[in-house]
Legacy VTK file of the C-alpha trace (Angstrom):
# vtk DataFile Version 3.0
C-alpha trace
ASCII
DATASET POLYDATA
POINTS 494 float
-135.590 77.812 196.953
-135.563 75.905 193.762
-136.901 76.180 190.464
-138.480 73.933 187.711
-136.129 74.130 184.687
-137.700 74.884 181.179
-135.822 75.226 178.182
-137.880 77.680 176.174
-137.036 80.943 175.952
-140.268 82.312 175.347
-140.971 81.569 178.856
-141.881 83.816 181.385
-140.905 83.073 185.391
-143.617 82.843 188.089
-142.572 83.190 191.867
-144.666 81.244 194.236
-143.760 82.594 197.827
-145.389 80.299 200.908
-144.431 79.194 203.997
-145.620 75.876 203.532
-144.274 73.518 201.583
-147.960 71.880 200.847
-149.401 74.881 199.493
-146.178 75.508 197.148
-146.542 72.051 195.804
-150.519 72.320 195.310
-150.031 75.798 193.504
-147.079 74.043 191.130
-149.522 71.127 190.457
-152.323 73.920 189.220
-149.751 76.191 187.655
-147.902 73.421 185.856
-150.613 73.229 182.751
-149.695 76.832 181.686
-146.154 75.624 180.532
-144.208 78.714 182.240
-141.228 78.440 184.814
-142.306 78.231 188.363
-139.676 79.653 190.762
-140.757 78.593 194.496
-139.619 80.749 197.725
-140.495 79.809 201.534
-139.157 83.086 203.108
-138.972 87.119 202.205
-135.281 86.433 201.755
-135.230 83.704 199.022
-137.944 85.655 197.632
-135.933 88.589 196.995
-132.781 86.513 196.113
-134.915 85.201 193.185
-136.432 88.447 192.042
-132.572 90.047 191.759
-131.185 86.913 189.796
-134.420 86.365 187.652
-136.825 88.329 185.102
-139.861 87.633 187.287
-143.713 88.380 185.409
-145.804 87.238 188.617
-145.567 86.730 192.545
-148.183 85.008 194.044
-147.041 85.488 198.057
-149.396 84.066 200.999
-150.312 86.765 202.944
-149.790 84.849 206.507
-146.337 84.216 206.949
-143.948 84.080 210.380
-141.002 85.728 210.316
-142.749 88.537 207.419
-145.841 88.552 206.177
-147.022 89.509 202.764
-148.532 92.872 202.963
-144.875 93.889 204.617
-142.974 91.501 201.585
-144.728 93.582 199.120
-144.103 96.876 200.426
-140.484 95.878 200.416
-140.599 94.600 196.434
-142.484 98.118 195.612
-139.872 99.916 197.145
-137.459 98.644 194.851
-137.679 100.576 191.276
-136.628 97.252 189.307
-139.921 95.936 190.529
-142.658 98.469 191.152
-144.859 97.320 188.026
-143.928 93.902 188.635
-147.378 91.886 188.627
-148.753 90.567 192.669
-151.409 88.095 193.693
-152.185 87.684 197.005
-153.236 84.181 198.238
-154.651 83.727 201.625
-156.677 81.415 203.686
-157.651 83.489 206.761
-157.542 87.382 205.565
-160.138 87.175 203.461
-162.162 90.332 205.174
-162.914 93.627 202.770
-159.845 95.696 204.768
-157.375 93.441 203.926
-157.940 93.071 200.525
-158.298 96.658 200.163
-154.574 96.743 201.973
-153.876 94.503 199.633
-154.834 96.034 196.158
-153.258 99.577 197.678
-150.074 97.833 198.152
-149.677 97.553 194.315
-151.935 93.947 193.879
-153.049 93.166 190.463
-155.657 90.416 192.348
-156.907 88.736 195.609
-157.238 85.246 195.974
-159.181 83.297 199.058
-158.121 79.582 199.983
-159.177 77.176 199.217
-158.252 78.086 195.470
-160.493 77.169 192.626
-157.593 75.389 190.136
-159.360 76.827 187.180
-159.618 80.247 188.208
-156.468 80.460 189.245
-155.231 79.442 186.077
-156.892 81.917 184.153
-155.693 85.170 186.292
-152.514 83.573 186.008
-153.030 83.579 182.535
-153.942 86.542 182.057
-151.072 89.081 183.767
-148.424 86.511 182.056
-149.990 87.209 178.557
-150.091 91.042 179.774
-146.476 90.847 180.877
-145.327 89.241 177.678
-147.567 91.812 175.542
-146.000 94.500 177.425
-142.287 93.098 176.509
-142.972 92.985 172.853
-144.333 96.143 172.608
-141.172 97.849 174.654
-139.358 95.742 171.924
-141.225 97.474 169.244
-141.337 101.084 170.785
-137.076 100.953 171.515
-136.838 99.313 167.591
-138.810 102.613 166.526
-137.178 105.226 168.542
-134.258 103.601 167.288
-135.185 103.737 163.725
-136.875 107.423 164.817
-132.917 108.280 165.407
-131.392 106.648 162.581
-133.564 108.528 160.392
-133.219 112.095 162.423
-129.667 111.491 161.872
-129.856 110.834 158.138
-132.291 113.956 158.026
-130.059 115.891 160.208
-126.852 115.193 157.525
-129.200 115.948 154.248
-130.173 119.363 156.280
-126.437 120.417 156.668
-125.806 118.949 153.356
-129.130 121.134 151.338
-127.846 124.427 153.914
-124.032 123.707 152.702
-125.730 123.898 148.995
-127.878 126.836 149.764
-124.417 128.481 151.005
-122.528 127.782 148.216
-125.379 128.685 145.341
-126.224 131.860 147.703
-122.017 132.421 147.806
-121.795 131.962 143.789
-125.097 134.078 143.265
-123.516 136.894 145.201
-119.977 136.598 143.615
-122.527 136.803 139.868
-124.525 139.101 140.887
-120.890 141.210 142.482
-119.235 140.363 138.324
-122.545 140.969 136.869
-122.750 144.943 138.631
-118.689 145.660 138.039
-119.682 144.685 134.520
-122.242 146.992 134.352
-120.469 149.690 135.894
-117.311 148.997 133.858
-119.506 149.260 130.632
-121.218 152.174 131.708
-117.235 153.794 132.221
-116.477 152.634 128.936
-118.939 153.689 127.135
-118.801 157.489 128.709
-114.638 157.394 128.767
-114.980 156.052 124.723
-117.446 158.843 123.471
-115.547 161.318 125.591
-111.931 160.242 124.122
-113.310 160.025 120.666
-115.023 163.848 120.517
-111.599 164.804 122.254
-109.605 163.278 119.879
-111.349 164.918 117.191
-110.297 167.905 118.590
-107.184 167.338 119.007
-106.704 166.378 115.675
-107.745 169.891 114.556
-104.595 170.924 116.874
-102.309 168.989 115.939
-103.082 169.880 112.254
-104.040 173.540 112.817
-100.339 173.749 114.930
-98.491 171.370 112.010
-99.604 174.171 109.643
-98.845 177.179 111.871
-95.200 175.516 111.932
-94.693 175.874 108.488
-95.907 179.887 108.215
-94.455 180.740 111.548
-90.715 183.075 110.828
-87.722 181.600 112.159
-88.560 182.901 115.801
-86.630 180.399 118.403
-88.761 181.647 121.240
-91.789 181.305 119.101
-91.051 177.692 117.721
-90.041 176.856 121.367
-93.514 177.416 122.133
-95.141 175.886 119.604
-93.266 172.351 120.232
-94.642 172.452 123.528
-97.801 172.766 122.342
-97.500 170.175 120.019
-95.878 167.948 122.371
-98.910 168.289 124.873
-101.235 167.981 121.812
-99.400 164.674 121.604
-99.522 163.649 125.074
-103.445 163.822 124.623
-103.420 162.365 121.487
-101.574 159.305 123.627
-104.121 159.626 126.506
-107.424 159.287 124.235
-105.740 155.975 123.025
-105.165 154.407 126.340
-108.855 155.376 126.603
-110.097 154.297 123.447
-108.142 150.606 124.454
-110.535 150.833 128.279
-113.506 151.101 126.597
-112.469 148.714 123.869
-113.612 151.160 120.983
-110.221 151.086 119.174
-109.473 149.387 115.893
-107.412 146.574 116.035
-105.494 144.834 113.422
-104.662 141.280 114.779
-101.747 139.434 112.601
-99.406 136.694 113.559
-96.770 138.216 115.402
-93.544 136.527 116.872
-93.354 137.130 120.308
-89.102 136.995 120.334
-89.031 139.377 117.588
-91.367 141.706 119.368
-89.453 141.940 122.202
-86.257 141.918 120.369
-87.254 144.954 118.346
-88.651 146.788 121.802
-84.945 146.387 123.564
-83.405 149.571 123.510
-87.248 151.053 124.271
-87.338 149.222 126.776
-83.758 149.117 127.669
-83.975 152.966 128.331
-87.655 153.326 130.013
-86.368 151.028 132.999
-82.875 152.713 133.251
-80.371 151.949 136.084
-79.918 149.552 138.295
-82.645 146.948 136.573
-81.520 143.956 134.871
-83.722 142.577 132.050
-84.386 138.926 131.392
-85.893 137.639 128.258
-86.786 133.842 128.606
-88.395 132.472 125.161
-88.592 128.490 123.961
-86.954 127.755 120.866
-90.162 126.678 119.281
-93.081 129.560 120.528
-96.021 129.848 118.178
-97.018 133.100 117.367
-100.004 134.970 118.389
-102.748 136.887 117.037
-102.840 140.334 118.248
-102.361 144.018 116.889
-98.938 144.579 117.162
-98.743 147.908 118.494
-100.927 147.720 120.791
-99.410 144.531 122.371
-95.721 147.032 122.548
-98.111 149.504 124.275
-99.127 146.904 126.643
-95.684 145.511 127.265
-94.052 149.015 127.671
-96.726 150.386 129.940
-96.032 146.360 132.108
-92.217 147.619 132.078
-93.057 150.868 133.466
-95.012 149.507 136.496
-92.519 147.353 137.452
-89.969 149.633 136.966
-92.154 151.984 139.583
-92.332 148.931 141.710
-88.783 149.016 142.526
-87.135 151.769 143.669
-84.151 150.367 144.661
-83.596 147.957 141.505
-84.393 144.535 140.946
-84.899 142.220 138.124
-87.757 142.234 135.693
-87.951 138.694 133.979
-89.954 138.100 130.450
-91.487 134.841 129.714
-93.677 132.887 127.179
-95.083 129.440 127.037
-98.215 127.839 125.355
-100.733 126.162 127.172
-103.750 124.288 125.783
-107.355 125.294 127.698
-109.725 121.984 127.746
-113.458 122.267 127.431
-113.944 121.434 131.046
-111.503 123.937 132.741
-112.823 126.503 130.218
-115.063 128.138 132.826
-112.648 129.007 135.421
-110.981 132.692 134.089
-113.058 133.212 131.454
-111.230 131.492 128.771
-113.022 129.540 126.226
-111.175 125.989 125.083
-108.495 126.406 122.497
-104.676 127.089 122.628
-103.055 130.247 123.959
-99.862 132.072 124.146
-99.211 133.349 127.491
-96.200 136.470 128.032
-95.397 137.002 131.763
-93.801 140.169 133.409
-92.616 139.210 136.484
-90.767 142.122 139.264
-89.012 141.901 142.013
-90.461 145.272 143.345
-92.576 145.921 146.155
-96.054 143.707 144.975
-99.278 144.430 146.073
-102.043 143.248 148.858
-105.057 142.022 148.547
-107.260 145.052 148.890
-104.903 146.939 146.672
-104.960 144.005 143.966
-108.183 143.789 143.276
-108.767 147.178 142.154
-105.730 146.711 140.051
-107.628 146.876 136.686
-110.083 150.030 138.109
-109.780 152.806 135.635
-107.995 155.506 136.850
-106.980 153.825 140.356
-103.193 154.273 141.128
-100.767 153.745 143.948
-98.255 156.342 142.549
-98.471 160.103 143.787
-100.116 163.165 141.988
-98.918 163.156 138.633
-96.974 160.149 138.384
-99.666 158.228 136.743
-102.765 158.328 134.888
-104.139 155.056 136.465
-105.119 153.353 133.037
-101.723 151.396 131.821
-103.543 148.287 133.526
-106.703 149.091 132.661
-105.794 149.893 128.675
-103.633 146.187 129.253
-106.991 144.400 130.534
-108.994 146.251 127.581
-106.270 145.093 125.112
-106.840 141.554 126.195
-110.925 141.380 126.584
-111.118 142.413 123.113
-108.451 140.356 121.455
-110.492 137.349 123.213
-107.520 136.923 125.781
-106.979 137.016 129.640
-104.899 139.244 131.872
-104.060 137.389 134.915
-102.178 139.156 138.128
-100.005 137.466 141.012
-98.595 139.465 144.031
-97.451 138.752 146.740
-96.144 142.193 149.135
-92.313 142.711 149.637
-91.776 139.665 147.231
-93.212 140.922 143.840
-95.794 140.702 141.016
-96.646 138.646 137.656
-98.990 139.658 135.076
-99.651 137.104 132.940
-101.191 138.206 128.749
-102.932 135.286 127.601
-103.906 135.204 123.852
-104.877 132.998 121.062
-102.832 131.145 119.174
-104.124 131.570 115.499
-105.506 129.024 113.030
-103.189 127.209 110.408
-103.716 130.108 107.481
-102.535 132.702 109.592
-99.741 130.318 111.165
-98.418 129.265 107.385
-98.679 132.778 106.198
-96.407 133.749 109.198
-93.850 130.890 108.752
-93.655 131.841 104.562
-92.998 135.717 105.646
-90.202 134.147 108.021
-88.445 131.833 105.423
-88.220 135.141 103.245
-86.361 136.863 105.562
-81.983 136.250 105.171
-80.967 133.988 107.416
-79.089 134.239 110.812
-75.782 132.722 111.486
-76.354 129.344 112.077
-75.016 127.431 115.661
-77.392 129.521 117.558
-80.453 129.663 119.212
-82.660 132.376 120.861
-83.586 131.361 124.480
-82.723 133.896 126.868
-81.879 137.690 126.661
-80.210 139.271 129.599
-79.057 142.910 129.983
-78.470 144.826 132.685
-77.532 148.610 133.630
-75.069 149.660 136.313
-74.463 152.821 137.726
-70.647 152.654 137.518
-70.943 152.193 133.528
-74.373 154.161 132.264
-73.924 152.379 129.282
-75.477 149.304 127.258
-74.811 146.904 124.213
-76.928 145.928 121.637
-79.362 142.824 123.046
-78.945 140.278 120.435
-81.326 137.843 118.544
-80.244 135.126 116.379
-82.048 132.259 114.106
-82.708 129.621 113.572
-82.994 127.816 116.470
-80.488 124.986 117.706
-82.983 122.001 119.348
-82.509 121.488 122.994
-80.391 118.230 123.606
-83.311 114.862 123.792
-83.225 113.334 127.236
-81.817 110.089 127.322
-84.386 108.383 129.170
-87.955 109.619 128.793
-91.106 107.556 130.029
-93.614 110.530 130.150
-95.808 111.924 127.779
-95.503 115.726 126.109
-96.952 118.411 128.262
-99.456 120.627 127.342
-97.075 123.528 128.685
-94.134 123.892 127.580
-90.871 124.200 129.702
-87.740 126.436 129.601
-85.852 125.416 132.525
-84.123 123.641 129.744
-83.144 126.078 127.044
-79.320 127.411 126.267
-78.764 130.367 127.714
-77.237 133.716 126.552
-76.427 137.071 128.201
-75.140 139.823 127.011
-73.970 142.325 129.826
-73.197 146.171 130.148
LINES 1 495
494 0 1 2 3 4 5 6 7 8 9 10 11 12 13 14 15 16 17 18 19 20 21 22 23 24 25 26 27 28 29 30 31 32 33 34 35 36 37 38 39 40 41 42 43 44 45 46 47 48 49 50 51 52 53 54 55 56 57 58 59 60 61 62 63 64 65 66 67 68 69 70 71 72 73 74 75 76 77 78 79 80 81 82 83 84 85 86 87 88 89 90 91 92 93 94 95 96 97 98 99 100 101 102 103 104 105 106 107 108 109 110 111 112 113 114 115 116 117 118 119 120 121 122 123 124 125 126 127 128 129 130 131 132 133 134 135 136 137 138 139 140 141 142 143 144 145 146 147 148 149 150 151 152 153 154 155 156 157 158 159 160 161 162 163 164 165 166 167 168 169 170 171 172 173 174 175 176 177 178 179 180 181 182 183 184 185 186 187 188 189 190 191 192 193 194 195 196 197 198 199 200 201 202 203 204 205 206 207 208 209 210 211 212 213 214 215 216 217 218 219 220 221 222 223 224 225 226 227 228 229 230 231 232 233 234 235 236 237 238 239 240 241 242 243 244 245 246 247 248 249 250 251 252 253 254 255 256 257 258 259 260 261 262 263 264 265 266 267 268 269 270 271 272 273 274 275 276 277 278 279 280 281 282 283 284 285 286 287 288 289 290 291 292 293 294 295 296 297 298 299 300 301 302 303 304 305 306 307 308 309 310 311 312 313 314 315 316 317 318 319 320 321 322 323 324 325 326 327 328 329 330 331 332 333 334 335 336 337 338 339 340 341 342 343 344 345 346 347 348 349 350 351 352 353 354 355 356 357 358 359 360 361 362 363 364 365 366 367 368 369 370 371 372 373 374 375 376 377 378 379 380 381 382 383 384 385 386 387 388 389 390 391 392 393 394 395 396 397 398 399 400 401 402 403 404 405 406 407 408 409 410 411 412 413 414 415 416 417 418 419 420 421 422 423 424 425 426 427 428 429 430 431 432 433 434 435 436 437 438 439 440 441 442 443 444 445 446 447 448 449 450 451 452 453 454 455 456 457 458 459 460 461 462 463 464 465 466 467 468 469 470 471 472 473 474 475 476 477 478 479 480 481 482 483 484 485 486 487 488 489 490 491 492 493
């Protein structure tokens, strides 16, 4: 076998399979004006040696050959599935009758050619199935460069589908969450507005009690039994009167009278309150910087808040525990305004933190429910949170809650800081006031109960404050929140 070496590579390979070397040489002189490669084979087995090293287009194979002849050569090439659409002429000199070339096109022949060959002719079938062939490779190119472009862009469709269904997910996830806030809303307004108008006509009448049973006190003889009785009717009348305001502060009907109020001194002034409403066994610390702004909230109402805070965590723990008081002041940016329903300004935030039992999840978020409770029959009304929460939505503040079961709970107050007026007008009504012993500093408060010594000391408070100690090397800019892992500390212990 040999071949006639071309160097294009647009070239397509012809096999000429004969016998005889004269015929092989006559059909390279016609074939050589087409410009392809000509392979040439004398025998079935340098045929086939050719067509498994080489891309072949066309066979022309003589049909009369000795050891195989072509009708058997091409049933062997159709056989193989590499080369069942391969194009095959048949050339022959002597089986030229209507049977054999019907054998001949049923073996898979694209064409049937008698000797002696026209050069011509020959040419132009030749032609022909090597245009077809190379047709038939460029269009294979073009259909695997579309299914390939097919897949690229099922791919790129397939990502922007889970891309627009992650999307729909989330906007159908934050429309169910709005439309969750938008009916608790609803239903907490329509509680509000029914628990308001009821505590307000109830108040009323207890108002006529209280004054009806203030007057009987002064007419009634000096009748122990009788006054005995009359207390406790004025003492219930009282505990109403107290239960119409925690409702009035749900449904956010109450009056307030925000001023500029100094979170130390509050506290300060509610120690022996709230010294006594968590009794024994619970030690009390009071963390404050040296330097917290005040806020701008009704005074009393903010004790209310903090006392009824000191009494669930006082529930919380059974067996004793710490409850820790905090401030800070934290700065809320325009773009982080969204998240917790703040708008952007600065805040004051007081923490209550317990070591008691906490809460789960489930048990959490109905937290702020009016009228839920985790305490027994009796042992609570189910609206200190609520009246807390109420206290805060209307004084344009937050409540925040963190628990965590067996480990404890935070509730966080968030509320504003107040312009400059009210800020100056609050620093003049503090320069007024005598001064404290100087060389110290209000930071921390601690005072504890034990069981061996029911007794406590005075918590003390004194001004003005000493400045923490500067740090000797500082690269680092100011915080918006303020730290007190730094502050002096003092305890006073009973």
């Amino acid at each position: 076998m040999s071949a006639l070496p071309e160097s294009n590579a647009e070239k397509v390979n012809i096999l000429l399979v004969d016998d005889s070397e004269a015929k092989l040489l006559s059909h390279e002189v016609v074939l050589a004006e087409i410009g392809e490669t000509l392979f040439k084979a004398s025998s079935a087995r340098e045929a086939f040696e050719c067509l498994l090293k080489n891309e072949v287009a066309l066979i022309l194979i003589d049909v009369c050959m000795p050891d195989l002849d072509g009708f058997e050569l091409a049933a062997m090439i159709r056989e193989h599935p590499r080369f069942q659409r391969t194009a095959i002429i048949f050339v022959s000199a002597i089986m030229n009758a209507y049977p054999d070339q019907l054998r001949g096109y049923q073996l898979g022949a694209v064409d049937y050619v008698p000797v002696p060959v026209v050069p011509e002719l020959l040419r132009a079938k030749v032609k022909v199935f090597v245009e077809l062939y190379r047709k038939t490779r460029q269009l294979e190119r073009f259909n695997a460069e579309l299914e390939q472009r097919v897949s690229d862009r099922t791919a790129a469709l397939r990502s922007l589908n889970e891309e627009l269904e992650q999307r729909i997910e989330l906007r159908t996830r934050e429309r169910e969450i709005a439309l969750a806030q938008l009916f608790e809303a609803q239903k907490m307004d329509t509680i509000g507005r029914l628990t308001g108008g009821v505590a307000h006509d109830f108040n009323n009448l207890l108002m006529a009690v209280l004054g009806s049973l203030t007057l009987l006190e002064k007419r009634l003889p000096e009748d122990p039994q009788g006054r005995r009785l009359l207390q406790n009717a004025v003492q219930g009348a009282q505990r109403g009167a107290a239960l119409t305001q925690r409702l009035l502060a749900f449904s956010r009907r109450q009056e307030l009278k925000p001023e500029s109020v100094s979170l130390p001194e509050l506290v300060n002034g509610m120690g022996e309150l709230l010294k006594r409403a968590l009794g024994l066994g619970i030690e009390l610390v009071c963390q404050f910087p040296t330097n917290l702004a005040p806020v701008l909230v009704d005074s009393n109402q903010l004790e209310l808040a903090l006392l009824n805070l000191a009494l669930n965590a006082r529930d919380a723990m059974p067996g004793g525990g710490t409850l820790t008081i905090t401030a800070g002041e934290e700065s809320v940016a325009a773009d982080t305004a969204g998240s917790g329903a703040l708008k952007p300004g600065d805040y004051v935030h007081i923490g209550i933190s317990d070591t008691g039992l906490g809460m789960d999840a489930p048990t959490l978020a109905k937290a702020t429910d009016p009228f839920f409770t985790t305490k027994g029959p009796g042992k609570g009304t189910g609206l200190g949170l609520s009246m807390v929460h109420g206290l805060a939505a209307q004084s344009g503040g937050l409540l925040r809650i963190d628990s965590v079961p067996n480990i404890g709970t935070t509730v966080e107050l968030w509320q504003e800081r107040p312009p400059w007026p009210h800020r100056a007008a609050w620093t003049a009504r503090r320069r007024r006031r005598p001064a404290y012993p100087a060389k110290c500093s209000w930071s921390t408060m601690i005072c504890w109960c034990s069981r061996a010594r029911p007794r406590c000391s005075r918590i003390s408070a004194m001004w003005p404050p000493r400045p923490p100690p500067r740090p000797r090397h500082s690269t680092s800019s100011a915080p918006a929140r303020r730290s007190t892992s730094s502050l002096p500390i003092m305890q006073c212990r009973t």
